[in-house]
N, CA, C and O of each residue as an XYZ file, in Angstrom:
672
protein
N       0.118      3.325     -4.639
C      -0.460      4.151     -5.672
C      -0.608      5.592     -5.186
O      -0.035      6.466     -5.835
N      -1.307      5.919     -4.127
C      -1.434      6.924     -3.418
C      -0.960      7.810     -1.738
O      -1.154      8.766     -0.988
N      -0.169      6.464     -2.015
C       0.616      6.721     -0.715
C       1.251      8.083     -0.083
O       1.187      8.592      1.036
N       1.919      8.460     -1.353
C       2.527     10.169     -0.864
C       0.950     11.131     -0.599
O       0.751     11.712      0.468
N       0.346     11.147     -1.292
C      -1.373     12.068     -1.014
C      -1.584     11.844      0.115
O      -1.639     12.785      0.907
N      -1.831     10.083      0.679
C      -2.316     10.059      1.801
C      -1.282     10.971      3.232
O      -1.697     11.843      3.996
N      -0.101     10.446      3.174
C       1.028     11.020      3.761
C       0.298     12.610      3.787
O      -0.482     13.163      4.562
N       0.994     13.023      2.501
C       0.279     14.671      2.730
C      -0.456     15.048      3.256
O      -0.090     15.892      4.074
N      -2.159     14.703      3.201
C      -2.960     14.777      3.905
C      -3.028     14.757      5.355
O      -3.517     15.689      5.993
N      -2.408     13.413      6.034
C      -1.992     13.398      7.498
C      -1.164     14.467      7.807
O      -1.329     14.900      8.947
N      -0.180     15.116      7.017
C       0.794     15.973      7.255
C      -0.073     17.487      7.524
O       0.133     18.331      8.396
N      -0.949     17.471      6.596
C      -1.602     18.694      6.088
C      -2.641     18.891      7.246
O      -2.712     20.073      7.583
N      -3.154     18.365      7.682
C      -4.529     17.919      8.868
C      -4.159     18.104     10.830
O      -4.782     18.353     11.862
N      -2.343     17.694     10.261
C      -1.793     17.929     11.565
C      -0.554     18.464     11.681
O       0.168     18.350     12.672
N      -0.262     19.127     10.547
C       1.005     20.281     10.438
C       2.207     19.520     11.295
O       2.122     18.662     12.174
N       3.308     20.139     10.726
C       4.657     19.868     11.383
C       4.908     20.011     12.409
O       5.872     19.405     12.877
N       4.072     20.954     13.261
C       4.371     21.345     14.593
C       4.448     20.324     15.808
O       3.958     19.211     15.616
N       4.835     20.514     16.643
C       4.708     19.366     18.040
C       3.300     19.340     17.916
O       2.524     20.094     17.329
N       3.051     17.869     18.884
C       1.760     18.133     19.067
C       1.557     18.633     20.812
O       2.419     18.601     21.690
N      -0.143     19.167     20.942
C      -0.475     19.629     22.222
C      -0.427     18.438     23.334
O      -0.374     17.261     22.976
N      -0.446     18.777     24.551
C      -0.417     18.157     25.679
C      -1.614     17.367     25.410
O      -1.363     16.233     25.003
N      -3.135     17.733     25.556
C      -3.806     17.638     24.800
C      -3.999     15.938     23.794
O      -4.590     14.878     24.000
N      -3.021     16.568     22.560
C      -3.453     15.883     21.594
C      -2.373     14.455     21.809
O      -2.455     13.533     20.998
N      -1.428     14.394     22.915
C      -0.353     14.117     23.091
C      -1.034     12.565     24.615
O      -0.479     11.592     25.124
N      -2.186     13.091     24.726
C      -2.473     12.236     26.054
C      -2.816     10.598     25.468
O      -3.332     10.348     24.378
N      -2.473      9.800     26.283
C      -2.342      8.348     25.770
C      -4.273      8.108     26.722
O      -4.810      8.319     27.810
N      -4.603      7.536     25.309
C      -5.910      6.496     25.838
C      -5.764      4.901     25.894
O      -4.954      4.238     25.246
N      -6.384      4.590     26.486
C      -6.036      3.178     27.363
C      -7.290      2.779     26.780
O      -7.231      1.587     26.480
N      -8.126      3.170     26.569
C      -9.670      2.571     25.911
C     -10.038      4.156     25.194
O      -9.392      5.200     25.114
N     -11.594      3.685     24.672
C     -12.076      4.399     23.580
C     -13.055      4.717     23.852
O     -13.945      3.900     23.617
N     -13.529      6.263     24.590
C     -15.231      6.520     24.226
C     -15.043      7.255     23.603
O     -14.001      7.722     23.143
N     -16.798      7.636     23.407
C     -17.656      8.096     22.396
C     -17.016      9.199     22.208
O     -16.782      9.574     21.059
N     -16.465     10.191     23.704
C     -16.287     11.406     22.957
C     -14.550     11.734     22.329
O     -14.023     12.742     21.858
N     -14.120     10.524     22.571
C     -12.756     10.695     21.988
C     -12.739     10.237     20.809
O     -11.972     10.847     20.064
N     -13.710      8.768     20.019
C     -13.947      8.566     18.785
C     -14.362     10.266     18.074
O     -13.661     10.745     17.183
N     -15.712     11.086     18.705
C     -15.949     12.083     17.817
C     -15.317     13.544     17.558
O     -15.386     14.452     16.729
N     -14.451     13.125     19.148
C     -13.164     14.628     18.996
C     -12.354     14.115     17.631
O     -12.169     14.930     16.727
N     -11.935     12.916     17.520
C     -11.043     12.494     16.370
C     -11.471     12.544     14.894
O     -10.631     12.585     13.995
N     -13.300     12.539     14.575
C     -13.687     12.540     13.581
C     -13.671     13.944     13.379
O     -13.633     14.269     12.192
N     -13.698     15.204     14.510
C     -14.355     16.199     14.068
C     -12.611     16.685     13.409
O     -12.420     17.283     12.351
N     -11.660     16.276     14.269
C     -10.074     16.515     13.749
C      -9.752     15.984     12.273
O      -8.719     16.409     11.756
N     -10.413     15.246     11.678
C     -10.494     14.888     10.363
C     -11.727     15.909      9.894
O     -12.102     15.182      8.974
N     -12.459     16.815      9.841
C     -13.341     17.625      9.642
C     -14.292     16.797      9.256
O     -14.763     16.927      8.127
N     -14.747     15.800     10.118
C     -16.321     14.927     10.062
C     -17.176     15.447     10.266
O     -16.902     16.557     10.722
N     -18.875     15.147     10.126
C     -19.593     15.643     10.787
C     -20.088     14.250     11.420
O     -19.734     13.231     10.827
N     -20.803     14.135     12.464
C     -21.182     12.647     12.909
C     -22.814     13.100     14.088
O     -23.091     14.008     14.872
N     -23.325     12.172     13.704
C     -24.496     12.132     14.653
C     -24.869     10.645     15.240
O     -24.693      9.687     14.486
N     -25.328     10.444     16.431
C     -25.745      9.217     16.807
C     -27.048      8.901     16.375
O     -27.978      9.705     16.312
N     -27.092      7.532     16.036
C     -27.420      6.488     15.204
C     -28.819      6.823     16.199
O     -28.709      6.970     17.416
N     -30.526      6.944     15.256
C     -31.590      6.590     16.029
C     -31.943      5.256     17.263
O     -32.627      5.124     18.278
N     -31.109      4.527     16.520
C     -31.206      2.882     17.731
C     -29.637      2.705     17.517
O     -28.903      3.218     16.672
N     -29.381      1.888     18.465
C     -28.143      1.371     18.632
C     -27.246      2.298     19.041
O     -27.456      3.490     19.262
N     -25.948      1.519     19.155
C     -24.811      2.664     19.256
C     -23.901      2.923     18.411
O     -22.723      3.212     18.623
N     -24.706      2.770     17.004
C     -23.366      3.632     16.022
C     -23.703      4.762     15.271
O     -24.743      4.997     14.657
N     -22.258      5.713     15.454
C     -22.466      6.630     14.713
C     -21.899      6.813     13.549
O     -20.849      6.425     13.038
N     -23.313      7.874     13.011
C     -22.985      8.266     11.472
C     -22.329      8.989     11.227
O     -22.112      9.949     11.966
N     -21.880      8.848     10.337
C     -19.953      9.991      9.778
C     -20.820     10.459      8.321
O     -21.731      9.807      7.811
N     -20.258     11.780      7.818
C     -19.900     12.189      7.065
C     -18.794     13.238      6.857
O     -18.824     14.397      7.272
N     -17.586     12.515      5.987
C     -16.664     13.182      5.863
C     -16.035     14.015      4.830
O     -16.360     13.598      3.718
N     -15.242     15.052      4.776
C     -15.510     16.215      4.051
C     -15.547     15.420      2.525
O     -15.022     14.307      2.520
N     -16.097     15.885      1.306
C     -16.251     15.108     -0.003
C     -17.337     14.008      0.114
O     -17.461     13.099     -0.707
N     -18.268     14.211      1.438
C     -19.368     13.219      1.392
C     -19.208     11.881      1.415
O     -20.166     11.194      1.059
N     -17.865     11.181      1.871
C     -17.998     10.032      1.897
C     -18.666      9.880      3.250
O     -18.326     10.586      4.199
N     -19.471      9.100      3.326
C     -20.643      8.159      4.339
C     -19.816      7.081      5.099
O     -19.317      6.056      4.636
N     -19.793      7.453      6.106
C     -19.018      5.911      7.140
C     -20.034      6.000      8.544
O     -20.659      6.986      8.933
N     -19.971      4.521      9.209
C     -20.145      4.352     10.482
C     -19.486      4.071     11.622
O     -18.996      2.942     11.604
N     -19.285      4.726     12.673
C     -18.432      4.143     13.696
C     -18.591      3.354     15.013
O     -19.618      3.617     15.638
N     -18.030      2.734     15.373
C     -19.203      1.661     16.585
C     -17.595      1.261     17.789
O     -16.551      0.788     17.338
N     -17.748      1.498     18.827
C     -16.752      1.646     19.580
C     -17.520     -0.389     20.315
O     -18.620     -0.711     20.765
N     -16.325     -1.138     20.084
C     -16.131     -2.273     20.092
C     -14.848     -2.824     21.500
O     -14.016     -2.192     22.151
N     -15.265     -4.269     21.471
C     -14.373     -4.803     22.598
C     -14.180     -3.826     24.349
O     -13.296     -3.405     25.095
N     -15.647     -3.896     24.241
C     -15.691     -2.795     25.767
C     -16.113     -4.277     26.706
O     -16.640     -5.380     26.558
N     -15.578     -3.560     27.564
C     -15.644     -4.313     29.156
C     -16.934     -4.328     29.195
O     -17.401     -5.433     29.471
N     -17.975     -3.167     28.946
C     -19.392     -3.229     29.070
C     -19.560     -2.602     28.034
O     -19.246     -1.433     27.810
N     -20.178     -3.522     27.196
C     -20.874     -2.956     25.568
C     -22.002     -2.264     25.787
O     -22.225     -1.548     24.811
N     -23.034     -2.124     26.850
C     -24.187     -1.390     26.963
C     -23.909     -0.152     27.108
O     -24.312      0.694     26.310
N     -23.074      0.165     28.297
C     -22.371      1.638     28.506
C     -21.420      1.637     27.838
O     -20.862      2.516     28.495
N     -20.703      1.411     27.066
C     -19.603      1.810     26.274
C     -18.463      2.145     27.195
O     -17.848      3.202     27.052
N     -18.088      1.058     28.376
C     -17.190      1.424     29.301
C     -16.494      0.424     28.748
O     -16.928     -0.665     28.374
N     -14.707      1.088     28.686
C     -13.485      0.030     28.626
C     -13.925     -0.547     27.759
O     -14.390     -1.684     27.829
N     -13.816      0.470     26.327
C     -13.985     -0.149     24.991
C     -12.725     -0.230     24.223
O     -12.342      0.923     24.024
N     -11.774     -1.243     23.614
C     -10.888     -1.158     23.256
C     -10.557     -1.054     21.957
O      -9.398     -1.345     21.661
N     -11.561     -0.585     20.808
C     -11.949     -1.211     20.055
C     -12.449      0.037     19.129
O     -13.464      0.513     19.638
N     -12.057      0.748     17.893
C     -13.298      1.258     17.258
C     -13.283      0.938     15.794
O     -12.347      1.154     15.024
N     -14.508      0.362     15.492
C     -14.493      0.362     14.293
C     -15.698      1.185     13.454
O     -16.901      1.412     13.585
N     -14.075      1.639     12.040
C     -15.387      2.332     11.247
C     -15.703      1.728      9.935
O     -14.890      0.925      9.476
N     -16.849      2.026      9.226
C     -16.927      1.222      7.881
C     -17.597      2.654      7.108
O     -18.044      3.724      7.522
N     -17.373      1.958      5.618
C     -17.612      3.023      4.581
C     -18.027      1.890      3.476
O     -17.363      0.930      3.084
N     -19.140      2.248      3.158
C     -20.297      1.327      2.060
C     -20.248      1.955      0.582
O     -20.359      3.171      0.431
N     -20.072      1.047     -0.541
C     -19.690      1.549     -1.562
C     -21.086      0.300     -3.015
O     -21.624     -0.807     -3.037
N     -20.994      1.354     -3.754
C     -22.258      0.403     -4.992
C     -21.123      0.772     -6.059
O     -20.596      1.867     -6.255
N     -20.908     -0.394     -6.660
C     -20.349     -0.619     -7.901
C     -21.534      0.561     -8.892
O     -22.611      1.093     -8.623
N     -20.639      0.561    -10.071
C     -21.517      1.546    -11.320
C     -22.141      0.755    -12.324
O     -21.549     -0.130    -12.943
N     -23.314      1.061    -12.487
C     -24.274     -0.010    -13.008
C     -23.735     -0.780    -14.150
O     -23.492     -0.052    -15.112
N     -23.486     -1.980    -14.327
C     -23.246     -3.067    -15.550
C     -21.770     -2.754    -14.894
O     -20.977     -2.320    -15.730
N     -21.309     -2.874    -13.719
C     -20.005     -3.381    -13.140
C     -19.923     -4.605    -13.270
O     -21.009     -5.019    -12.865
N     -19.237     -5.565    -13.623
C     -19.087     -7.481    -13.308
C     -18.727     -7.282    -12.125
O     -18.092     -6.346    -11.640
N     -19.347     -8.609    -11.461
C     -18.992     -8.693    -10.341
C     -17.206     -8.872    -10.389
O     -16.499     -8.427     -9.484
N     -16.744     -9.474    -11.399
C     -15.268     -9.705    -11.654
C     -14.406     -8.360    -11.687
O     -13.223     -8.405    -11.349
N     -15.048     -7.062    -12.129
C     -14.624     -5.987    -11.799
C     -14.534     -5.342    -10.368
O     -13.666     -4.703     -9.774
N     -15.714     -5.754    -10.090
C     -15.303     -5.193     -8.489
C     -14.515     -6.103     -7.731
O     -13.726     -5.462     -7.037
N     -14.384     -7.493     -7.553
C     -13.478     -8.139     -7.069
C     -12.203     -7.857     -7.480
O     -11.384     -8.220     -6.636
N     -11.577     -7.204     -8.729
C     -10.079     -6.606     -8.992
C     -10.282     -5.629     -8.103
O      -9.664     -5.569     -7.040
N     -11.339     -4.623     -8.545
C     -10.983     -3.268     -7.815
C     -10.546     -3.780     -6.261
O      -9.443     -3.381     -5.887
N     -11.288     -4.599     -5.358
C     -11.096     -4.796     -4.209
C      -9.647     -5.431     -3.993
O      -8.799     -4.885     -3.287
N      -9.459     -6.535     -4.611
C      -7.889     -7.411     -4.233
C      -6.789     -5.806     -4.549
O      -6.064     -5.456     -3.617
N      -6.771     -4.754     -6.210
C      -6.175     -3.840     -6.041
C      -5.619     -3.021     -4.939
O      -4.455     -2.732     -4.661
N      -7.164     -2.610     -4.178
C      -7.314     -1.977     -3.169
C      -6.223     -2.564     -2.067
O      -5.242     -1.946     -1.653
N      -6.525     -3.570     -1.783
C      -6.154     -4.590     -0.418
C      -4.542     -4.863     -0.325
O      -3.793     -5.076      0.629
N      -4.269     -4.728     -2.234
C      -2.763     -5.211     -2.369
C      -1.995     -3.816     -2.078
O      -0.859     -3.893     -1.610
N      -2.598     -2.466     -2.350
C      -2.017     -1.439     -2.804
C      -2.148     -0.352     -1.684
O      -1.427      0.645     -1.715
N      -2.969     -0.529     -0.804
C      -3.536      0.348      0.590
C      -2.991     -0.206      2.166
O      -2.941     -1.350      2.616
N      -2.803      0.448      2.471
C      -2.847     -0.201      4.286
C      -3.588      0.365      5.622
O      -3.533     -0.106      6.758
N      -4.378      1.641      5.108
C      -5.237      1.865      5.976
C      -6.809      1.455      5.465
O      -7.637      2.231      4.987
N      -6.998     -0.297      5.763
C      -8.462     -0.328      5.499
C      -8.170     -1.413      4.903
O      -7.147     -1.812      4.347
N      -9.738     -2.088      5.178
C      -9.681     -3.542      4.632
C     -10.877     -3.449      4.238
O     -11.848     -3.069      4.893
N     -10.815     -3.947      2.678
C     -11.696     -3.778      1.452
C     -11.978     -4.852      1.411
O     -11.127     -5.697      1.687
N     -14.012     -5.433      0.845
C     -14.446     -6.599      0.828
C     -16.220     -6.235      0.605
O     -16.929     -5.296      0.967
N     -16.544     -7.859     -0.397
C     -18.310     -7.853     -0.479
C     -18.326     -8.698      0.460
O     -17.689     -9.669      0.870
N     -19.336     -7.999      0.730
C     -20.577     -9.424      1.887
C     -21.514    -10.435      0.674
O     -21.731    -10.462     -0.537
N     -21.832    -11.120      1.807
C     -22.178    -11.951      0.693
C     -23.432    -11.490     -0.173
O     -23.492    -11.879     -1.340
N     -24.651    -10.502      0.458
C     -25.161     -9.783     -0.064
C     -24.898     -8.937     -0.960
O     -25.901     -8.558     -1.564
N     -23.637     -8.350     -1.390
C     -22.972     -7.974     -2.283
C     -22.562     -6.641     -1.976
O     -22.198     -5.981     -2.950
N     -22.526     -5.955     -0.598
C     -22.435     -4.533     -0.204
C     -20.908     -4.355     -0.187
O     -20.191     -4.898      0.653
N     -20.497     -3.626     -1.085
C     -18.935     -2.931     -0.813
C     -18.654     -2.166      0.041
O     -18.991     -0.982      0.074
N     -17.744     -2.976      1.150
C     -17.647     -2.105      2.310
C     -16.192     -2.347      2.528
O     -15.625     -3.436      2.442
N     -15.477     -0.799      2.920
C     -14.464     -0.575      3.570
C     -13.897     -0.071      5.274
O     -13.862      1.036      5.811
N     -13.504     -1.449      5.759
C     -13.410     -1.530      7.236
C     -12.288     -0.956      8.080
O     -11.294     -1.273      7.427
N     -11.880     -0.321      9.111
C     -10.851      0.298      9.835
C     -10.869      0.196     11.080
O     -11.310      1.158     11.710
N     -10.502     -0.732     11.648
C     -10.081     -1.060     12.818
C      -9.180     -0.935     13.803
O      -8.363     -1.845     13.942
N      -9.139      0.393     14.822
C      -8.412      0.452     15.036
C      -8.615      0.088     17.070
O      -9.643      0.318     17.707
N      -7.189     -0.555     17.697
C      -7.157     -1.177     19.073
C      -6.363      0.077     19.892
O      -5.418      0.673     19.375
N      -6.801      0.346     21.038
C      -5.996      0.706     22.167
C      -5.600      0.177     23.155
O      -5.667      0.627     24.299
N      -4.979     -1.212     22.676
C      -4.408     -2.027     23.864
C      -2.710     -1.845     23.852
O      -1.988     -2.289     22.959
N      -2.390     -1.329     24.667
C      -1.320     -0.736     25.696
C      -1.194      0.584     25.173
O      -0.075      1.072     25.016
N      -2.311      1.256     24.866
C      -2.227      2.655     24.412
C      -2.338      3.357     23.772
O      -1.438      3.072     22.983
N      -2.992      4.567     23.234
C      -2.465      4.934     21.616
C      -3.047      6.596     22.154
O      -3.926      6.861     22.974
N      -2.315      7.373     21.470
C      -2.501      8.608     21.561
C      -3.379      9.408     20.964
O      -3.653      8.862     19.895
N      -3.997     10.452     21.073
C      -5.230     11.098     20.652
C      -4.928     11.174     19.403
O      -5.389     10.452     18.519
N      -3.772     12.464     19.207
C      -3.149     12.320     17.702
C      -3.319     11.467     17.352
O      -4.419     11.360     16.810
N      -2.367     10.139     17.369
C      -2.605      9.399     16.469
C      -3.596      8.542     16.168
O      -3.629      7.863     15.142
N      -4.670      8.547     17.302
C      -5.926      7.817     16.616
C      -6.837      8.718     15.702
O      -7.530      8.130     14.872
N      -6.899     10.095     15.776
C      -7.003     10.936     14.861
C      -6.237     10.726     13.335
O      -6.787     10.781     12.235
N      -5.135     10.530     13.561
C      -4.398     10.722     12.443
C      -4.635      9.163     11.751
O      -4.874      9.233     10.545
N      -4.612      7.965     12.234
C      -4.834      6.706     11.412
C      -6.658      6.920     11.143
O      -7.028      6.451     10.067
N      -7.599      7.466     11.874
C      -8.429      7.846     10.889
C      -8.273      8.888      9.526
O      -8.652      8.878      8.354
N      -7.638      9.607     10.241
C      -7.250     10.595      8.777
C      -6.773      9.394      6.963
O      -7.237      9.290      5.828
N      -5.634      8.779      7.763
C      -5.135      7.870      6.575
C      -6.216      6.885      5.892
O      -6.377      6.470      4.744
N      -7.053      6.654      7.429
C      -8.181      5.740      6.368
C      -8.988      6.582      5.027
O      -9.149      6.271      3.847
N      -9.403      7.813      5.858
C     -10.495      8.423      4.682
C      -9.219      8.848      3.605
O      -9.777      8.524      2.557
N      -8.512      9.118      3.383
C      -7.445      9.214      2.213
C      -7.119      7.792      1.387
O      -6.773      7.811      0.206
N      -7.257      6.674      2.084
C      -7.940      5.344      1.018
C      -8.647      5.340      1.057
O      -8.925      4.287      0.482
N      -9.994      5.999      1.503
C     -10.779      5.760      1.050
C     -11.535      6.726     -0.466
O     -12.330      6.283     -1.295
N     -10.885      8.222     -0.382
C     -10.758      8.858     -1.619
C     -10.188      7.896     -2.679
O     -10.879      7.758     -3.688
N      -8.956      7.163     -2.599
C      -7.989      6.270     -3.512
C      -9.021      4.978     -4.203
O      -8.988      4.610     -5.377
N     -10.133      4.305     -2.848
C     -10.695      3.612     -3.417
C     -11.784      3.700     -4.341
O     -12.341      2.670     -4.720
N     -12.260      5.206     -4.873
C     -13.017      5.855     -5.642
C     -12.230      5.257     -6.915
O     -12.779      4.533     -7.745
N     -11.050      5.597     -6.962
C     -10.115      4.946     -8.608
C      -9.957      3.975     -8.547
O      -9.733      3.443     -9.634
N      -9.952      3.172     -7.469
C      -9.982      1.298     -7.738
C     -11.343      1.195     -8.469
O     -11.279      0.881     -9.658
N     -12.890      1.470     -7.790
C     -13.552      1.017     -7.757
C     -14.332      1.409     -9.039
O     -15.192      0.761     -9.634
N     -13.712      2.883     -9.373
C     -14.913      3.679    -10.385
C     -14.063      3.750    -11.608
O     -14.423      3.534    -12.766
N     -12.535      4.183    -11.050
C     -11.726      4.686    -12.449
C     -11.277      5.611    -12.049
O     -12.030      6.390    -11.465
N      -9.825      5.945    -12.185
C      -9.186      7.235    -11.725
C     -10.164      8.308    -12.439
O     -10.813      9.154    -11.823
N     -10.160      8.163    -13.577
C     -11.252      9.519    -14.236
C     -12.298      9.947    -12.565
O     -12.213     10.939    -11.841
N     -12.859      9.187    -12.498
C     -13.845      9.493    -11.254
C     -13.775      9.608     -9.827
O     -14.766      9.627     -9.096
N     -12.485      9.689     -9.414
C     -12.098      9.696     -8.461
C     -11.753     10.843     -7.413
O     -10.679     11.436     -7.516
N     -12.569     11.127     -6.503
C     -12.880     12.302     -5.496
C     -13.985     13.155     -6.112
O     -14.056     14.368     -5.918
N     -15.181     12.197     -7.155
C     -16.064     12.764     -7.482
C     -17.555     12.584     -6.773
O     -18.514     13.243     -7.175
């Protein structure tokens, strides 16, 4: 559905040019400050969480996400974490059926590939992004597959609300 936008966007966020030495270096695991160099490269703002260790995202257009650096060798220190995941929490529009938001979601799931859409059983609409650095992944591009997530996640505004409402 939105596939060329999202494209653009990644294109637009990290221009045609080579990338830097820099942005070019391979991570083998995931800390904190390479998760928030990558959010701030998507123009995030993020602060750490009062308890625990996740942080809060807000990304440009106010969408609300959390990020929590996962599968570490030591989860207390956040050493040899292989692992980050982010989520983005969503409320249906009042007198939604629950049968409506379950299309919007299977839509989502059939029609997207950065992000995995789903209720808890409590009923919280949340969109998940998981991404691994096992045998590697480059700054860029862990920057840039966050980039693609928050661009479904603009897209899932028209699953969930109605294109009319979408990036509102």
């Amino acid at each position: 559905m939105h596939w060329t936008r999202a494209l653009l966007v990644a294109t637009a966020m990290f221009g045609g040019s080579a990338a830097s030495a820099q942005d070019a270096e391979v991570l083998q695991s995931f800390t904190r400050a390479d998760l928030k160099e990558a959010l701030v490269a998507n123009g995030a703002t993020h602060e750490d969480a009062e308890t625990g260790r996740n942080i809060s995202i807000t990304f440009n257009g106010g969408i609300r996400g959390d990020g929590l650096l996962l599968a570490c060798e030591d989860e207390e220190t956040e050493r040899g974490c292989y692992g980050t995941s982010l989520l983005a929490t969503f409320s249906a529009k009042e007198g939604t059926s629950p049968e409506a938001v379950t299309a919007a979601i299977n839509e989502y799931n059939y029609r997207e590939n950065f992000g995995r859409a789903y209720m808890s059983p409590d009923g919280t609409i949340s969109v998940r992004l998981y991404i691994i650095s096992d045998g590697g992944i480059t700054k860029e591009n862990y920057a840039r597959q966050i980039g693609l997530w928050v661009a479904s996640l603009e897209d899932f505004f028209g699953y969930l609300y109605g294109e009319e409402e979408e990036n509102t």
